[in-house]
N, C-alpha and C positions, 0 to 999 in steps of 0.2 A: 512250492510256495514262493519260493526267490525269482523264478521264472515267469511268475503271475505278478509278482509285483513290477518286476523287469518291464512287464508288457505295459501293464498298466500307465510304469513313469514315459516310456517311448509315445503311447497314445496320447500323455495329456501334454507333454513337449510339441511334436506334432499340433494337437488340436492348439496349443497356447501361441504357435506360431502364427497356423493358419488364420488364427479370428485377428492377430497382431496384422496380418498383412491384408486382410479381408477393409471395405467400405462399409460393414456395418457399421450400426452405432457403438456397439458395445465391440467392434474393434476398432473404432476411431477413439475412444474412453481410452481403452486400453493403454494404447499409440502414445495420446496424448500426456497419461498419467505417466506413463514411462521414463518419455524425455520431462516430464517439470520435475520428474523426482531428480533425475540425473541433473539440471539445474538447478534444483534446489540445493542439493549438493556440493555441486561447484561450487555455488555462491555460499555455501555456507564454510566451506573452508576459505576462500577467499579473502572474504568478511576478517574471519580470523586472525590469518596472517596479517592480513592489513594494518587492523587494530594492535598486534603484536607489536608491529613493526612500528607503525606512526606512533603509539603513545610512550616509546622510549627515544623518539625525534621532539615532539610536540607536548606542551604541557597542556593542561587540563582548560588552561584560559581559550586555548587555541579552538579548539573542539566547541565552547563555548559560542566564539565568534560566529564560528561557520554556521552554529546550529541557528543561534540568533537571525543569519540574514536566508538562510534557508527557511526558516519561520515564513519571513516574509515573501519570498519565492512562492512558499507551496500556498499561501496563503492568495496572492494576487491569483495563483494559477486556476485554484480551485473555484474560486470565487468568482470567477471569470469562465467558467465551465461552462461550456454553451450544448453538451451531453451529443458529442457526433459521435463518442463508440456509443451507446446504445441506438442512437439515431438508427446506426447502419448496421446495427445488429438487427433490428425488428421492424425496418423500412424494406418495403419489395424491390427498392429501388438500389438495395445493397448492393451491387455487383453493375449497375451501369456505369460506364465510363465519364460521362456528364454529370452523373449524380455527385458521381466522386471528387470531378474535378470543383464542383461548386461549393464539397465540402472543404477541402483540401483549401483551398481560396479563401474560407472564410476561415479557418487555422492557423495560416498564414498571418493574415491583416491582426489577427487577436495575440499572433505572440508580437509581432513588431508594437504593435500599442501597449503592449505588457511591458517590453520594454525600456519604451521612451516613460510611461509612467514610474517607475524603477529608476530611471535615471533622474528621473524631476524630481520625485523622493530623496535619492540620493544630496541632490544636489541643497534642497529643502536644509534637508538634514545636517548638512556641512554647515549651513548659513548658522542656523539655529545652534552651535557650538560654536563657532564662531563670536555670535553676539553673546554669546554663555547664558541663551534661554535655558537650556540642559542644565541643572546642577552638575556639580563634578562628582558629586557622589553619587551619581545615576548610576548604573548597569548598562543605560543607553550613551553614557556620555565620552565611551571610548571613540578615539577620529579615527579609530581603522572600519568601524561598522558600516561608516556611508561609504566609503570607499570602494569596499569589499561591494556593497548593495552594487556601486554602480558595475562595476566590471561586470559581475557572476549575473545580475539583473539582463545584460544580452544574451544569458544562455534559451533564456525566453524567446526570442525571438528565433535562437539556430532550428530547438527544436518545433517549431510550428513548419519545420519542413518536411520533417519525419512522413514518409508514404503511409497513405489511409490503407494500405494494403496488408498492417498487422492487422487490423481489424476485420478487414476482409479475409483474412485466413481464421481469425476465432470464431468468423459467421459461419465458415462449413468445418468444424471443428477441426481445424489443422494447426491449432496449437504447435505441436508437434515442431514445425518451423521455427516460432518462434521462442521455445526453447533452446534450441542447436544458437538461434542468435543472440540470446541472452545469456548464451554461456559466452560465445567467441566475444561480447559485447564485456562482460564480465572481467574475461582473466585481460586483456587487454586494457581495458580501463585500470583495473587495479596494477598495471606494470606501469603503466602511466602516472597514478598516483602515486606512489611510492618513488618511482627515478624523479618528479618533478618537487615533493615535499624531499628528499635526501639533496636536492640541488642547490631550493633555497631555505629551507631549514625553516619556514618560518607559514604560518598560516594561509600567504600569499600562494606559494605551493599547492594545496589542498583547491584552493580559487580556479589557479589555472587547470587543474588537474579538472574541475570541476565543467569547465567548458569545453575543453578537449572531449572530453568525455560524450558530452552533449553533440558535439560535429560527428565523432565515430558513431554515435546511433543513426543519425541522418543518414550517414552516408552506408552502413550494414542494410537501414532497410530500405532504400532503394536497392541496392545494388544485390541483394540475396532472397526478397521477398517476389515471388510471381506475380501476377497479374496484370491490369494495366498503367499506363506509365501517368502519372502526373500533371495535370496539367492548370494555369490557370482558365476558369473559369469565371466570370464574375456577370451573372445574371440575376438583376438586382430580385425582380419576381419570387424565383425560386428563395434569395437568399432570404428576403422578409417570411416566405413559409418556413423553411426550415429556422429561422430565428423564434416563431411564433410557436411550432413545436416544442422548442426547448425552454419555453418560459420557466414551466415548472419543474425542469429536472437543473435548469442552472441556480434555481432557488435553494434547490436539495443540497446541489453543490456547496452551495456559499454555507449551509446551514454543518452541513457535515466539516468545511474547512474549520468554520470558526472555532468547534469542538474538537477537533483533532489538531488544530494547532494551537489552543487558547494553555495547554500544558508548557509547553516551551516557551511561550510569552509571560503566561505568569510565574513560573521557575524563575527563569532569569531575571525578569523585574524584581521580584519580591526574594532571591535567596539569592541571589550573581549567577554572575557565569559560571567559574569555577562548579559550583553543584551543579549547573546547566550540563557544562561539559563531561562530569561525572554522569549527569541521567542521560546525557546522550549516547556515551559508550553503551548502557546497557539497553536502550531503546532501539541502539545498532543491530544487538544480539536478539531483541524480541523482532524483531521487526525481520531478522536472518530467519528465526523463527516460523514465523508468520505469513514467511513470503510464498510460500509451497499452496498452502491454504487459499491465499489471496487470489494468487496465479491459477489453480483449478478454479475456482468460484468465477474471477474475469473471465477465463476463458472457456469455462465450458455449463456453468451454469445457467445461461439463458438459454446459448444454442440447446443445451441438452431439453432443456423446460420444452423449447419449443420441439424438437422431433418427439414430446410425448404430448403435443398438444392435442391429436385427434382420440388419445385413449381414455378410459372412463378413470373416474375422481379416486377409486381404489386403486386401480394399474397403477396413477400415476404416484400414488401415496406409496406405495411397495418399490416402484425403481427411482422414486425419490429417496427413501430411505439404503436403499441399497447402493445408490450413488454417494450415499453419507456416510457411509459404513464407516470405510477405510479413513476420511477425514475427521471420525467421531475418537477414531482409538488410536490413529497419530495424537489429535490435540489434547486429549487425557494423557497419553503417555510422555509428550515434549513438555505439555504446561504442567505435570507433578512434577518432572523432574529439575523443571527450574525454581519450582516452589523450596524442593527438596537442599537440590544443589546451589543454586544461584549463589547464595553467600561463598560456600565453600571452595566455589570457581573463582569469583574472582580475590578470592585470596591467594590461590596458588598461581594465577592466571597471571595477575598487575599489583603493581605495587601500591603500599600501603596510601597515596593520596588517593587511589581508584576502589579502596574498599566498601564504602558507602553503596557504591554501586550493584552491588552483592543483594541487599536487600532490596533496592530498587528492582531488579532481574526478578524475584521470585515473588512483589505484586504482580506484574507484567505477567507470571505462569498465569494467575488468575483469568486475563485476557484470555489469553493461548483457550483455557479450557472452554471456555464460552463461546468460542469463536463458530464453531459447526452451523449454532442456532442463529447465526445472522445468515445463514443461506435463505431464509424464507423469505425473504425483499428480495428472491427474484421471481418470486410468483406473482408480486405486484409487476415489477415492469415488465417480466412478457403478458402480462392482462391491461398496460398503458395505462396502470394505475399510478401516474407519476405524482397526481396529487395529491394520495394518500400517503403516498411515499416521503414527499416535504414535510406533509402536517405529522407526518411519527418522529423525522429530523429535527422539525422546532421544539415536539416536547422532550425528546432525549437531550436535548441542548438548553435548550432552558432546568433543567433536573440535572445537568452536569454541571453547568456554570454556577447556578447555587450552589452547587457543593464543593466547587472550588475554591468559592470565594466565603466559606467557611473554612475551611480548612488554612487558609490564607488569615482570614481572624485570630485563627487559635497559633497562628506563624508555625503551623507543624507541617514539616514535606513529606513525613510520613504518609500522613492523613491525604494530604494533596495526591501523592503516588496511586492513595488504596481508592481516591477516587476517580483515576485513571484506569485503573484497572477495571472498574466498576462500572466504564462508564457508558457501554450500550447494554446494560442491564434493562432499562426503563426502553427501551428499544424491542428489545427479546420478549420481554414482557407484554409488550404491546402483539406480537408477531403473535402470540400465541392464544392470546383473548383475542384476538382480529382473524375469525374463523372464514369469513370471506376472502380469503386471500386463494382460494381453491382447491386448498388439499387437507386432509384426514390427519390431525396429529397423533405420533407415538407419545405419551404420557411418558411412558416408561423409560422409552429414549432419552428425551429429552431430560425427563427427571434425574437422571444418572447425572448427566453433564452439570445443571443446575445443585445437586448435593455436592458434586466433587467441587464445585467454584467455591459454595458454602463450609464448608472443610477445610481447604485450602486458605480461605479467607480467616476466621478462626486460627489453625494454627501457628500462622505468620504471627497474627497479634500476639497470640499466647507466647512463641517463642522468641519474639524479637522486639 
């Protein structure tokens, strides 16, 4: 019997090798799942230490700051989202050298405009303190915010140099690359942060740390990703098509920025920084969280959709499902146990001005759990269904910003939080009544994850 099991584990090492080294699909999965786990990893010890380290340098105002003008960062970026990774995920024209250089070119001109608009804001901003348009008792009316805007506001610009060739390796699922870069991108950045916030103590540190950081990606992926080399390109023709393409996915964009950043804008206006800075630590850790998830879905979601494009509507419903598997019973098991633990970490974790944070972390499980059932918006964009895609962003966004700006009436952050965590519910919802999307749903699947959100939701209330 021990000699039959013996053979057994030899055969399926062996066989777990060969599909690992094999060009299937389901050894490119394999490959790929591999290395994002091993990153996700990395980065999630990282992460830690980080936060360890910075929030016994750094008080709670500080984190505050950064979060505040990174607000406006992710908000210009997103918003300004002209959609060239999926462009060149689901364009034939993925892998020509002209293609790329035209995209590459119009990346370019959009983060230097990014910006010089960041700086005139800046600048805007200083003025309007100045003349004390600002009350002093604003959240906005500290004079390090435009400051901070203008410096960090160029990181825009470094990265529109970034080579289109990460994207080009998630087109023929080689992921795989760009985890190995995201790790080396990783623990180097966070040694950088860490020596440059211990240097000047002070939130200015975290700023620098913040661009540095931004050159080291440019230059990893040119310098470690394959393909072909960069070039400018500027053919105006081509650029008005590929701009006319992306009407409706930079629509998507702006509609998704506004709702994924409109939480950190209205925290900080309506409770300060200080709670900012408290939701930001724990927003760190969902987001540590979350990024495993994220990182599959970016990078293997469409390619995957598309090598099962020629198979019938059941095939693809079964290795849809089976691709989901392993992502269905991570985010039940991560987001119960931040429901679970979340307070109880960060009391042993940080000190008592970061406690708050604790139940912040365990809405945020909620998110975690939910998260599997936003894979089906990628069966809209490999079908180029980018328009149905905005029109579900503007009601999930409209049905989030009401309910923040309730919870904002009742001045509870509780309630604010729990509708953060809630808040591509009306999204999921829609994915599952929107039967044309092309594939067969699991009821029973999906029902599970939707009880445990429901449960989790509930017991927070009840015990906190």
């Amino acid at each position: 019997m021990i000699e039959a099991l013996s053979k057994r584990l030899r055969h399926a090492v062996i066989h777990t090798k060969d599909t690992l080294h094999s060009d299937t699909l389901r050894g490119k999965i394999f490959r790929n799942v591999g290395w994002m786990g091993v990153g996700y990893s990395a980065e999630l010890v990282l992460r830690f230490i980080s936060t360890l380290i910075l929030t016994r340098i750094l008080d709670p105002s500080a984190y505050g700051l950064i979060t505040t003008v990174m607000v406006f960062l992710t908000f210009a970026a997103m918003l300004s989202d002209l959609g060239l990774r999926p462009i060149m995920l689901t364009d034939s024209r993925g892998d020509d050298k002209n293609f790329l250089g035209i995209l590459w070119t119009i990346q370019i001109l959009r983060g230097f405009a990014l910006a010089v608009i960041m700086a005139v804001t800046a600048l805007i901003w200083q003025y309007w303190q100045a003349k004390g348009w600002i009350n002093s008792t604003n959240n906005y009316a500290d004079p390090l915010l435009p400051q901070l805007l203008l410096l960090m506001g160029f990181s825009l610009a470094v990265t529109g140099f970034n080579s289109l060739n990460e994207f080009r390796a998630i087109r023929h699922l080689e992921a795989d690359r760009i985890s190995r870069l995201d790790i080396a991108s990783r623990i180097l950045g966070t040694m950088i942060t860490i020596v440059l916030v211990v240097i000047f103590r002070s939130v200015w540190g975290m700023a620098i740390a913040i661009m540095a950081n931004a050159a080291l990606r440019v230059v990893l992926t040119h310098r470690y990703l394959p393909g072909p080399s960069m070039a400018f390109d500027i053919n105006w023709p081509e650029i008005r098509k590929v701009l006319s393409t992306s009407r409706w996915i930079a629509l998507n964009s702006a509609l998704v920025v506004i709702a994924a950043q409109a939480d950190k804008v209205l925290i900080g206006y309506h409770f300060g920084v200080e709670i900012l800075g408290i939701y930001a630590i724990a927003l760190t850790l969902f987001t540590s969280a979350s990024a495993l998830v994220n990182r599959v879905n970016m990078s293997m979601g469409i390619p995957v959709l598309r090598e099962l494009g020629d198979r019938s509507v059941e095939d693809q419903r079964r290795a849809y499902y089976k691709f989901r598997l392993p992502i269905d019973l991570y985010c039940l098991t991560v987001g119960c146990g931040m429901v679970l633990l979340g307070p109880i970490f960060f009391k042993i974790a940080y000190d008592s001005r970061y406690e708050t944070g604790g139940l912040f972390l365990a809405y945020l499980g909620i998110k975690i759990i939910l998260m599997p059932l936003l894979l089906y918006g990628n069966f809209l964009m490999t079908k180029l269904r980018f328009k149905m895609t905005s029109l579900i962003s503007l009601f999930r966004s409209a049905i989030f910003l009401s309910a923040m700006g309730v919870a904002m009436w009742f001045n509870s952050i509780e309630a604010m939080v729990l509708c953060i965590a809630l808040d591509r519910l009306p999204e999921i919802l829609l994915y599952i009544f929107y039967r044309r999307a092309g594939v067969r749903l699991d009821g029973r699947r999906d029902g599970i994850l939707l009880l445990a959100a429901t449960v989790a939701t509930f017991y927070i209330i009840l015990m906190y």
